[in-house]
N, C-alpha and C positions, 0 to 999 in steps of 0.2 A: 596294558597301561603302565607297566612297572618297569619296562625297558625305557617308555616316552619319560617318566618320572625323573630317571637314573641321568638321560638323556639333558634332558633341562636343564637338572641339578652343575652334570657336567659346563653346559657353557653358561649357568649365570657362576658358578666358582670360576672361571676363566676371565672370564667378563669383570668380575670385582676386581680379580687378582690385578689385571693389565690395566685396566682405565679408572677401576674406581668404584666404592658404592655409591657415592653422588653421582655418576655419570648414569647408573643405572637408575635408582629414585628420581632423578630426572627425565630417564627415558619412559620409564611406566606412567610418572605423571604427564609428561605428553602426550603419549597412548592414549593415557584418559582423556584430555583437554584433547585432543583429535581427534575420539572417541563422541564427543559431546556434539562438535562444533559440524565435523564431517561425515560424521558414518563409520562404519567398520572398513569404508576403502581410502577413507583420507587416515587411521589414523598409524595406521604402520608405517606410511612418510613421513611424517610428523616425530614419529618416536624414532624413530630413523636418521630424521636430520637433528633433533634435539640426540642422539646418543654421538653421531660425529662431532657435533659442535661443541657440546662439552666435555666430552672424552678426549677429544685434541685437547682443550685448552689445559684440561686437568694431567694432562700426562707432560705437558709443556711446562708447570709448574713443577710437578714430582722431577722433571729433568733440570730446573733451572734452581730445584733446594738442593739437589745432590749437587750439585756443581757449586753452590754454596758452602756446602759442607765440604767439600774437596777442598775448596779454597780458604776455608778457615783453619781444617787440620793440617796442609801439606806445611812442609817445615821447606821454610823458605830459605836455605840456604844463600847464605850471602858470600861467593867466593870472592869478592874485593877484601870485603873483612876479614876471610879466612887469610889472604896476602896480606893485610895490613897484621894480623893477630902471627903469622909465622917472622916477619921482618921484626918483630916486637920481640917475639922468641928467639929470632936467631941473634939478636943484636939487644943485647938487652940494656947496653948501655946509652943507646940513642934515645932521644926526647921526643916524646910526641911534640907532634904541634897542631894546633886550629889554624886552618889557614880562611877561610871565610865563612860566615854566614850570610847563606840567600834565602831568600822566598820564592818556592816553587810549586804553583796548585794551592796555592793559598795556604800551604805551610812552611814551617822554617825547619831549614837542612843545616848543616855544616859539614864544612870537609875538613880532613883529617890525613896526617903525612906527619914525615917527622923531620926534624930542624938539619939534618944530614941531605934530606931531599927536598929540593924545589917545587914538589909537586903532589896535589892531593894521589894517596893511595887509595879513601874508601870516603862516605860519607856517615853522619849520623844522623838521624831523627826518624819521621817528623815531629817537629817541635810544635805546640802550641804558639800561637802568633799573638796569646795572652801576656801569661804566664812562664813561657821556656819548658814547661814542663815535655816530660815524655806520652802522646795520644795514644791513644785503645782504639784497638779495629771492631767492626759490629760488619756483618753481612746478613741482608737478611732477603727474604723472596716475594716481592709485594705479588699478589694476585694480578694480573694472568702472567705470572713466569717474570715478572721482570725482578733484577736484582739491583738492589740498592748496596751500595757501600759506607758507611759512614764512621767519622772518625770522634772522639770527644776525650776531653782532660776532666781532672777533676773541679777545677777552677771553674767550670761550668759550658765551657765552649765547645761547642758541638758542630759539624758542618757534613753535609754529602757532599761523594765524591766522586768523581764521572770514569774515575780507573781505579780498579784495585789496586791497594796499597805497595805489592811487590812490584807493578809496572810504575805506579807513581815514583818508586824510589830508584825504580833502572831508570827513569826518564831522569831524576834529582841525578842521576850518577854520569849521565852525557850531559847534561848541563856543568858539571862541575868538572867535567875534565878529570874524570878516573880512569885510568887505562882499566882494559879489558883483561 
């Protein structure tokens, strides 16, 4: 009996580990509720399709908060900027300059070059479409696995966003005509 015990032990720790304790707690109360309804030969189907259906869904979540979190920590290097921030370096005597502000995705960009060059190098924002102030990013993983993005100032304006913020800002950067 102490081998089957050990046995068990082994694949419900496996079991937690990979899919989840909710996957399991839902698959034993299947068991039971197929247990009830069918007998002892409906109810290991039953616990069966409840442990795939929610084990998928939940491991789809656990993959779509890490990719949340990936995308909230990675450091989003801006090499336009890093070219507009070295030309500023090398030449320190040229003048920035704003060459426009648009609206893009329902916020406010500007681009950014200097009075020597006719043509934006980088852009800045997103801007509040309030206010002007500078927005906060928030990512977060609604259940089942989807991810939300959304943007808010302090002035109180808040909005979701249908692309993450570093694709929203490569898209602001081919609208404004930033070389690459």
């Amino acid at each position: 009996m102490e081998p089957i015990t050990r046995w068990l032990q082994t694949i419900l720790d496996r079991t937690a580990q990979k899919a989840g304790m909710l996957t399991l707690f839902a698959s034993a109360a299947a068991f039971g509720f197929g247990g009830l309804i069918g007998g002892l030969t409906v109810a290991p189907w039953v616990a069966l399709i409840a442990f795939g259906l929610i084990g998928c869904t939940e491991i789809v979540y656990r993959q779509r908060k890490t990719q949340a979190i990936r995308l909230s920590q990675a450091k989003r290097h801006d090499q336009n900027s890093a070219a507009f921030e070295s030309f500023l370096k090398s030449r320190p005597h040229w003048d920035p300059k704003e060459f426009e502000q648009f609206t893009y995705g329902g916020l406010q960009w500007k681009s950014i070059g200097f009075e020597q060059m006719p043509f934006p190098l980088a852009i800045t924002g997103p801007f509040c479409p309030r206010c002007s102030n500078h927005l906060a990013e928030r990512s977060e993983v609604i259940f089942p696995g989807r991810l939300r993005v959304s943007v808010f100032c302090r002035c109180g304006y808040g909005c979701h966003l249908r692309l993450p913020l570093h694709t929203l800002t490569d898209e602001a950067k081919q609208l404004a005509g930033v070389p690459k």
